[in-house]
C-alpha positions as CSV (number, residue, x, y, z in Angstrom):
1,X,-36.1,28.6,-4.1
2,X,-33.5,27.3,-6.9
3,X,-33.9,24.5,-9.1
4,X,-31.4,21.7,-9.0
5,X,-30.8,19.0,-11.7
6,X,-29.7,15.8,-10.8
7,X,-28.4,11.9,-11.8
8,X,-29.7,9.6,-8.8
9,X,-29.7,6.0,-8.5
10,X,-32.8,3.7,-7.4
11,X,-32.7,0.5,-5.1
12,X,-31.9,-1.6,-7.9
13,X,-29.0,0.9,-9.7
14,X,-30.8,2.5,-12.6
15,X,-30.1,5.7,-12.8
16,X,-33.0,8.3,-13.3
17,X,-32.6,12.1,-13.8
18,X,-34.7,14.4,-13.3
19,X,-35.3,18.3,-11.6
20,X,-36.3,19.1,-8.2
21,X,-37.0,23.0,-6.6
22,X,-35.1,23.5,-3.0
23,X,-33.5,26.4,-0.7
24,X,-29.9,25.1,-1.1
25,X,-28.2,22.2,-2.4
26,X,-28.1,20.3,0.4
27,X,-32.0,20.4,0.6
28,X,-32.1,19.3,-2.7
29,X,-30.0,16.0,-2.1
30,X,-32.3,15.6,1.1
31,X,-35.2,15.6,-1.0
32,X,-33.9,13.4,-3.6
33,X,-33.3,10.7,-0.6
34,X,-36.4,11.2,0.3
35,X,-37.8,9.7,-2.4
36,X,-35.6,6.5,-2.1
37,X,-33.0,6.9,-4.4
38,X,-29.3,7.6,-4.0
39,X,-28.4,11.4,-6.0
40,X,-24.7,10.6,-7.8
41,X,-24.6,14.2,-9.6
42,X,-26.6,17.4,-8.3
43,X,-26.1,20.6,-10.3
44,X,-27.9,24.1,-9.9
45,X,-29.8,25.5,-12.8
46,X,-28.8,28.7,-13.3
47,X,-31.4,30.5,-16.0
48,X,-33.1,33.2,-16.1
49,X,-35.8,32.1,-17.9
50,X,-38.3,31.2,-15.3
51,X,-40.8,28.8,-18.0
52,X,-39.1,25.1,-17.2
53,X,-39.5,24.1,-20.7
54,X,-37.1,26.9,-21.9
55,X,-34.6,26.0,-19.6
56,X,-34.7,22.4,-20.6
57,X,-34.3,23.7,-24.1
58,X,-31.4,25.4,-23.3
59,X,-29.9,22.3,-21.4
60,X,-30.1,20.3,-24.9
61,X,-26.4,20.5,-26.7
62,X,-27.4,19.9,-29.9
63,X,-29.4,23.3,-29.8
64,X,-27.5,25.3,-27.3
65,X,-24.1,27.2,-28.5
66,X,-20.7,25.3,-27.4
67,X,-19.7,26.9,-24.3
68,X,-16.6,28.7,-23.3
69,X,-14.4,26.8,-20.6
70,X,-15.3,29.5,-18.3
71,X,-19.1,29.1,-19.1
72,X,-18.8,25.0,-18.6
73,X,-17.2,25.9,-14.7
74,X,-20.5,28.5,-13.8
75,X,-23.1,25.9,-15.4
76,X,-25.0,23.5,-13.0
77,X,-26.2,21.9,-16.5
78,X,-22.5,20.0,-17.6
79,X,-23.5,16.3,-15.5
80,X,-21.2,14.9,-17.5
81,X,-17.2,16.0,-16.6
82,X,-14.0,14.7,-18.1
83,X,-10.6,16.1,-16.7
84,X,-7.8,15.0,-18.2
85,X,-4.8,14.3,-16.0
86,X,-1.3,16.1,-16.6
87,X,1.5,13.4,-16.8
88,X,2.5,13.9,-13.8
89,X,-0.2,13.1,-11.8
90,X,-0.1,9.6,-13.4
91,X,1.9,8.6,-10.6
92,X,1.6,7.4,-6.7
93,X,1.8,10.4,-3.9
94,X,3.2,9.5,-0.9
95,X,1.2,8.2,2.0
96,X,2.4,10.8,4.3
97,X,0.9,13.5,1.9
98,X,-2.4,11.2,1.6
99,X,-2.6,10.8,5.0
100,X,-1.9,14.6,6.1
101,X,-4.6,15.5,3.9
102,X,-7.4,13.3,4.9
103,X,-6.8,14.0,8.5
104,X,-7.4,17.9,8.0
105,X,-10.2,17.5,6.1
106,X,-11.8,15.5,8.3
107,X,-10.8,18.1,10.9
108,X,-12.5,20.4,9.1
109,X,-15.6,19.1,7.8
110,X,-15.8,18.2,11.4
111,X,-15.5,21.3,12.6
112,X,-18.3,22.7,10.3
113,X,-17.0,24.1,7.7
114,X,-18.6,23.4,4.3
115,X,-16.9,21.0,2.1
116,X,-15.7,23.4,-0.8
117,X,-14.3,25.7,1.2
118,X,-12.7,23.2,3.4
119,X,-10.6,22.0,0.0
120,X,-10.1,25.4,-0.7
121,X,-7.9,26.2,2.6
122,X,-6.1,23.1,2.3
123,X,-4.9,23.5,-1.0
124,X,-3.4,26.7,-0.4
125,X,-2.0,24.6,2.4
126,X,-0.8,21.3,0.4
127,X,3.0,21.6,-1.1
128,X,2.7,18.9,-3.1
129,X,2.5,19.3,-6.7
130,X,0.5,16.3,-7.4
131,X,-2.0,16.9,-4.5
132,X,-2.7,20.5,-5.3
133,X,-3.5,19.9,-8.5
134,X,-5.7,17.1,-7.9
135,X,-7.7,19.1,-5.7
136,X,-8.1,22.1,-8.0
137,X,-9.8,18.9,-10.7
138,X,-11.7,18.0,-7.4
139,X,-13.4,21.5,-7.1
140,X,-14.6,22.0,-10.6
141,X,-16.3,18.4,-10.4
142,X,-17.8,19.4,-7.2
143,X,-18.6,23.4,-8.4
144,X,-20.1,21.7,-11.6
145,X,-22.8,19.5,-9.5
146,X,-20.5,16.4,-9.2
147,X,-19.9,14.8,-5.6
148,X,-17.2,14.3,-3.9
149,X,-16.7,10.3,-4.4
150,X,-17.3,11.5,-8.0
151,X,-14.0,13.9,-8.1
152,X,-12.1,11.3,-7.0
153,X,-12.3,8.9,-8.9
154,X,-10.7,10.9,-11.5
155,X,-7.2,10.7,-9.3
156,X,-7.2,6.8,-9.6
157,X,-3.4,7.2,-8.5
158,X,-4.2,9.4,-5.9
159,X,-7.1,7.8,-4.1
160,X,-7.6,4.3,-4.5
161,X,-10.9,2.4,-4.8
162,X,-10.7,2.0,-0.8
163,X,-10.9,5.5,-0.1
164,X,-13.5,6.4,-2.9
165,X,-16.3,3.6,-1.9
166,X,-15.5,4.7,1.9
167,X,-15.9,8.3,0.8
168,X,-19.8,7.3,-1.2
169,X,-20.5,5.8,1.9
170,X,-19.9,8.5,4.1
171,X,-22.0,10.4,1.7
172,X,-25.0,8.1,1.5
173,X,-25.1,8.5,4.8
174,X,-24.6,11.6,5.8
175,X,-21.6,10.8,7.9
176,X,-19.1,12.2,5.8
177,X,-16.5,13.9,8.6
178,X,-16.8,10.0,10.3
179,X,-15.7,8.1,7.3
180,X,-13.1,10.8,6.7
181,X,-11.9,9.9,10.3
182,X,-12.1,6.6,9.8
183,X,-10.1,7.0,6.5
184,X,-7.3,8.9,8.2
185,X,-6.8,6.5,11.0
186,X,-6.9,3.6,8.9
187,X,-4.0,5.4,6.9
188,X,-1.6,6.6,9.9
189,X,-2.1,2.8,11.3
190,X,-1.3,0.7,8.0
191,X,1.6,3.2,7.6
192,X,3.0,3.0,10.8
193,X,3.0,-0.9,10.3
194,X,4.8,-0.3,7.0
195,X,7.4,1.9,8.7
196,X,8.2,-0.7,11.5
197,X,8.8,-3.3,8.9
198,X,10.6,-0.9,6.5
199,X,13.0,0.6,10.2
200,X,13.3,-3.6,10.9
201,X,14.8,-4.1,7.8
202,X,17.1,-1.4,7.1
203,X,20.1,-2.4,9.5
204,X,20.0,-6.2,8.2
205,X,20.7,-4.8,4.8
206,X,23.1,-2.0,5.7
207,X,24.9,-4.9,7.7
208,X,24.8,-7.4,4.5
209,X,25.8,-4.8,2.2
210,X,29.2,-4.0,4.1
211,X,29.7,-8.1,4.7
212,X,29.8,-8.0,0.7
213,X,31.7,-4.8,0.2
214,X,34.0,-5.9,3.0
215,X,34.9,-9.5,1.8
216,X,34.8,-8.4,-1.6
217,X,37.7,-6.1,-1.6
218,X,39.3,-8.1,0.7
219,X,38.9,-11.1,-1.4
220,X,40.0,-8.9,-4.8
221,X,42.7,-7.1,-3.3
222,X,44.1,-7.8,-0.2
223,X,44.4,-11.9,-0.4
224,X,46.3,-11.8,-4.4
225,X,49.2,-9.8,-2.5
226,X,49.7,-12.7,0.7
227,X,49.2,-15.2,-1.8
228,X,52.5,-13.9,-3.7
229,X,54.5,-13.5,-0.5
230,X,53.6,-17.3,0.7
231,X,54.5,-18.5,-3.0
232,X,57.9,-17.0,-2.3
233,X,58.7,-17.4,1.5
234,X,57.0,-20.9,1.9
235,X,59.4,-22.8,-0.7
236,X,56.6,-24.8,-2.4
237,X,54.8,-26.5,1.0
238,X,52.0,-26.9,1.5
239,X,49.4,-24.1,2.7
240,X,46.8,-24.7,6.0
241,X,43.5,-25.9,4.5
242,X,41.4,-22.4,5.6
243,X,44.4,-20.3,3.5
244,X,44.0,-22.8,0.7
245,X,40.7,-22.4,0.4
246,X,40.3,-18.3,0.4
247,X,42.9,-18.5,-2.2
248,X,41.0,-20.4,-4.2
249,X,37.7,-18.2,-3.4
250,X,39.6,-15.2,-4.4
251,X,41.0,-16.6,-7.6
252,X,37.5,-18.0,-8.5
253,X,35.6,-14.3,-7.4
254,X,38.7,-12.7,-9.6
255,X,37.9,-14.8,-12.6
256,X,34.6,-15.4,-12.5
257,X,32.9,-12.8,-10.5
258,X,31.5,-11.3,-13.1
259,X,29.6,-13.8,-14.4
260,X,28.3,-15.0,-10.5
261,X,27.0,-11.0,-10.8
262,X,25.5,-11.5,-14.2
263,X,23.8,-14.6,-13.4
264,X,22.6,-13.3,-9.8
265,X,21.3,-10.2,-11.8
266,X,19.5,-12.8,-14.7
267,X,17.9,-15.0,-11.8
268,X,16.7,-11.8,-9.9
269,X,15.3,-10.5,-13.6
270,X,13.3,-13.9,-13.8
271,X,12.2,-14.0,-10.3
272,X,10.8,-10.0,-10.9
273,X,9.2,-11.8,-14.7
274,X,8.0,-14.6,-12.7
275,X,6.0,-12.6,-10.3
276,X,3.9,-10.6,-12.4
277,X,2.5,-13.7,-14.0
278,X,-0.5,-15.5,-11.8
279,X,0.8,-18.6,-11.3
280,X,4.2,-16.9,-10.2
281,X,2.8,-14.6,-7.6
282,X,0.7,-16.7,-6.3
283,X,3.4,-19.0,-5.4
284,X,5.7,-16.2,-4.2
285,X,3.3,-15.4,-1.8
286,X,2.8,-18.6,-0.5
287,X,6.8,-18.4,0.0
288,X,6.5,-15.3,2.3
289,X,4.1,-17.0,4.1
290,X,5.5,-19.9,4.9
291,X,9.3,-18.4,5.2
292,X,10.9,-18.8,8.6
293,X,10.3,-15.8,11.2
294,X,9.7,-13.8,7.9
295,X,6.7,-15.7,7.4
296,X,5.1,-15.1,10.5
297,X,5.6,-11.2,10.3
298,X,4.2,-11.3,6.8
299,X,1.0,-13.1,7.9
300,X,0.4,-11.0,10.9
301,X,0.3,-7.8,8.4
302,X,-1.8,-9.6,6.1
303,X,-4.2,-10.6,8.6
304,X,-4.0,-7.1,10.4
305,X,-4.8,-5.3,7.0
306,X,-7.6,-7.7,6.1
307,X,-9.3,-7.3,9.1
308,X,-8.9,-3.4,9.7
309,X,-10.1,-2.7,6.3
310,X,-13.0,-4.7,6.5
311,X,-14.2,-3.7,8.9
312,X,-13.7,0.0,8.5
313,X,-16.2,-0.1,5.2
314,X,-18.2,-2.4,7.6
315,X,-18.6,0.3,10.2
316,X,-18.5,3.4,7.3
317,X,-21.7,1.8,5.9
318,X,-20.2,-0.2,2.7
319,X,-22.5,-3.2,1.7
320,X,-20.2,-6.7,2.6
321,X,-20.3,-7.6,-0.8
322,X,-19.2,-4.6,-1.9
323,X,-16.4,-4.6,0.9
324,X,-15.2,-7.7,0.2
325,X,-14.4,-6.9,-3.3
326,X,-12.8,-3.7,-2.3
327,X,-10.7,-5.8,0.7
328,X,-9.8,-8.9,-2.1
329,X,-8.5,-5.9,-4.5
330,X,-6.6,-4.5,-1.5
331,X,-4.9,-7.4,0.3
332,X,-1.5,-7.5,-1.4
333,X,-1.9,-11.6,-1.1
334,X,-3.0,-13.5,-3.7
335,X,-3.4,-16.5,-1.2
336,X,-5.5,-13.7,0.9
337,X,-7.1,-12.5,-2.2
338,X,-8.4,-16.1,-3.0
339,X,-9.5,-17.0,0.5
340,X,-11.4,-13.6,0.5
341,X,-13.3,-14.1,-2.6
342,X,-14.7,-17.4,-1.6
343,X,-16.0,-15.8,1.7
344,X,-17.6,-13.4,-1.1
345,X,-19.2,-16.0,-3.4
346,X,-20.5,-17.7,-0.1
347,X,-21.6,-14.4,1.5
348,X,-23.3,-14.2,-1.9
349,X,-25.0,-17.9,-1.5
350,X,-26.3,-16.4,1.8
351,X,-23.8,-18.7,3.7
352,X,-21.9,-16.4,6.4
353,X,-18.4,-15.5,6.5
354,X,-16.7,-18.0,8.5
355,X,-16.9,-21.1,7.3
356,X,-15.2,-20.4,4.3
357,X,-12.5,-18.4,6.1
358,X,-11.6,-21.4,8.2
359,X,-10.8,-23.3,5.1
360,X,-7.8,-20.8,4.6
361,X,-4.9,-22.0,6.3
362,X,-3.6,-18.4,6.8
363,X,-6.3,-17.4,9.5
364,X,-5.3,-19.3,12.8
365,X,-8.6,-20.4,14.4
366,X,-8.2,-17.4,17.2
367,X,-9.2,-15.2,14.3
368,X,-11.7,-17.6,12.8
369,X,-13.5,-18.0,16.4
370,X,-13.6,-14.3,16.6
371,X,-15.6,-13.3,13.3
372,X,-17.8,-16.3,14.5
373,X,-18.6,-14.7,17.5
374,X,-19.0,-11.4,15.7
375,X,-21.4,-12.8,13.5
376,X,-23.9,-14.0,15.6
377,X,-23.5,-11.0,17.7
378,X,-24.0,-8.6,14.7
379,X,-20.9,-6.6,15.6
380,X,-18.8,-7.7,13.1
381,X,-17.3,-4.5,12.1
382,X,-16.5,-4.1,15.6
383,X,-14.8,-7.5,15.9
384,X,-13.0,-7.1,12.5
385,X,-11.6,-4.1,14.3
386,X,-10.4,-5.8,17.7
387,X,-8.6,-8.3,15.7
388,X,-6.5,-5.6,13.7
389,X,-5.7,-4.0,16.9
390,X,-4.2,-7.1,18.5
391,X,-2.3,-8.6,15.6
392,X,-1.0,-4.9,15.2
393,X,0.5,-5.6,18.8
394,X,1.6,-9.0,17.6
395,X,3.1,-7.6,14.9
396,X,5.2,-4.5,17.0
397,X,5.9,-7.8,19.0
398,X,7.1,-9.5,15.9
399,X,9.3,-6.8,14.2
400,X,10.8,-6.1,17.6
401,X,11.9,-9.6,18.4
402,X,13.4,-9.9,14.7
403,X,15.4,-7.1,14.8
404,X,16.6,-8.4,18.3
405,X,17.9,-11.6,17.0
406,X,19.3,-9.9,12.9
407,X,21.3,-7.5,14.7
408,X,23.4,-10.3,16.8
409,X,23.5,-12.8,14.2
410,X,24.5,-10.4,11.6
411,X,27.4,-9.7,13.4
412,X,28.4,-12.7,14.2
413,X,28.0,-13.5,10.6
414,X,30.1,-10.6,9.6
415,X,32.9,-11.6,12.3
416,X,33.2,-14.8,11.2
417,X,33.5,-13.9,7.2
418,X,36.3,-11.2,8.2
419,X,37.7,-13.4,11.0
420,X,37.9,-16.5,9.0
421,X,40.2,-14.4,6.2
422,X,42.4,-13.1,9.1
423,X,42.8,-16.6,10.1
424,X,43.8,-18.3,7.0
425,X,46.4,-15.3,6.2
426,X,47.9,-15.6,9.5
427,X,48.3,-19.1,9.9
428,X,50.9,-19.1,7.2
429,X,52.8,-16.2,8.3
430,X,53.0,-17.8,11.9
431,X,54.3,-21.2,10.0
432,X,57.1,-19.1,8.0
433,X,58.2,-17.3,11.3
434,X,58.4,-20.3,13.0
435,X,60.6,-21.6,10.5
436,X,63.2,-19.0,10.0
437,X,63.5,-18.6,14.2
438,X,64.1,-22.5,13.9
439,X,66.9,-21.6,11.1
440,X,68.2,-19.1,13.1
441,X,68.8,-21.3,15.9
442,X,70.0,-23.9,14.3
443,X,73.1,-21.6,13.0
């Protein structure tokens, strides 16, 4: 038998500490549970002194010599750990690497294999910098008697409050390989959204781009040197409209397209200043929502990620309060974020969930009628789950149909730019050739 020490939380929250004899540490945390309280930290005590008195005189600081680095990794007694972060990891990892990692683990735990060692193979496995090194920060926590939700809250970059609640969850319950699941599928969908929007959008912009570039130099360049052959071939008459026009558009991008760029740049400066303020955001994102055919796109994904992430802490065992926070945090929508905390404060009232989210005009009253009927059912997580699923069609749907109608219209847009310029060069020249056949003739 070894003796563990341990931090453990009641019904209520307060913490209580205490020691507790067991074969291994997972017995230990099943014993702690057993007395109705939720262990947070469980360390081994590793003395040799068998009197319990001397070893909790040796687990005072005050009394006890400062430890070595490698002393603070061996002891079970260090509850309290601090790792400070190397500058690089203050910054985002991609979700790929995220992703990768949660879905092996899972595997893993899955398959059996005990926790530690499962982060052991995979960071010989992970290439990323970032990752490895937050996993080597994760396995002192856990060697030192931390848990797992406790190691990664350290990474606050890395894994987000999402992840870590879903991840105490999972170990409240003993379901940990589940919510790991859960985790990794809830990752490889919201990315694959992402990427469909992100693929949507990148052949509208390589097409605008090259409308710019294109009519710029041709507007810069190319029109100057037919405006100098008309002033001298069409003896002071007048030009077509179109030509006289583009002239002017290229004198007036010659003289003052710097300053159209600097003030473009200044209003895109103000609208970026604008939206990290409350007020500003907010009404940006009541812009997206209500944007033509954008709009709709937007609040399909909104809806889609509310929903899925709800009810995945629903189904990994996260209270609602507690998963209502997390989803208000998470939504990316203010005008979602504000919709979902009133569900909270009624939720909190002991009013249910949809009445207050059918006061939000963003949820169409499909998705309304559906948490209803998952309410009074009691499979609400389960709803919550059907609706992702079919505004994640909606939204494949969505993305598809837009990039069916940019693609056209960008090129006609694009044709018409270049084809108007063509035009208003050519009528000119076709006037001038008309008038020295006519010359011609006439001699």
């Amino acid at each position: 038998m070894a003796t563990f020490q341990y931090i453990a939380k009641d019904s209520e929250g307060n913490e209580t500490r205490g020691q507790i004899e067991a074969a291994d540490r997972n017995a230990a945390i099943a014993a702690v549970r057993a007395q109705g309280l939720l262990p947070t930290a469980m360390g081994e005590v590793r003395s040799s002194a068998a009197d319990p008195a001397q070893q909790k005189s040796k687990a005072k600081p005050k009394k006890a010599p400062a430890p070595s680095s490698g002393e603070k990794k061996k002891s079970g007694l260090n509850m309290e750990i601090n790792i400070k972060l190397p500058k690089f990891l203050q910054g985002k990892i991609k979700t790929k690497v995220l992703t990768q990692f949660t879905r092996q683990l899972a595997t893993l735990v899955n398959a059996g294999l005990p926790l530690m060692r499962s982060i052991d193979v995979l960071k010989r496995q992970v290439k990323d910098q970032q990752m490895r090194e937050a996993l080597d920060g994760i396995s002192e926590t856990i060697s030192a008697g931390g848990t797992f939700s406790e190691a990664l809250t350290a990474y606050p970059k890395i894994f987000d409050n999402l992840y870590v609640n879903m991840v105490k969850a999972g170990e409240a319950g003993g379901v940990l390989e589940v919510v790991l699941g859960r985790l990794a599928e809830f990752a490889e969908k919201a990315d694959k959204i992402k990427n469909k929007v992100k693929g949507a959008m990148i052949y509208p912009i390589v097409v605008l781009f090259a409308a710019v570039g294109i009519t710029a130099f041709l507007l810069i360049t190319v029109i100057p040197k037919f405006q100098d052959v008309f002033k001298d071939m069409m003896g002071g008459q007048p030009l077509p409209p179109v030509t006289e026009f583009v002239i002017q558009a290229s004198q007036y991008v010659q003289k003052d397209g710097l300053k159209v760029f600097a003030i473009l740049a200044g209003v895109y400066v103000l609208m970026k200043m604008a939206a990290k303020t409350a007020k500003g955001a907010y009404i940006f994102d009541v812009i997206k929502l209500k944007m033509p055919v954008i709009g709709t796109l937007v609040q399909r994904t909104a809806i889609s990620r509310f929903t899925r992430t709800l009810g995945t802490l629903l189904s990994s065992g996260v209270p609602i309060l507690q998963s209502l926070v997390i989803v208000r945090d998470t939504s990316g929508n203010l005008v979602i974020s504000k919709a979902i905390q009133s569900v909270h404060d009624a939720v909190k009232e002991g009013e249910g969930v949809t009445q207050p989210l059918s006061q939000c005009w963003v949820f169409p009253p499909m998705v309304v009628s559906m948490v209803e009927v998952g309410e009074e059912t009691g499979a609400l997580a389960e709803m919550l789950t059907r609706i992702a699923d079919t505004y994640d069609d909606e939204v494949d749907n969505a993305v598809a149909g837009m990039t069916a109608a940019i693609e056209p219209a960008l090129i006609i847009f694009l044709a018409g730019i270049v084809g108007t310029i063509v035009i208003a060069m050519f009528l000119p020249m076709i006037k001038i050739i008309s008038s020295v056949s006519g010359g011609s003739g006439g001699m």
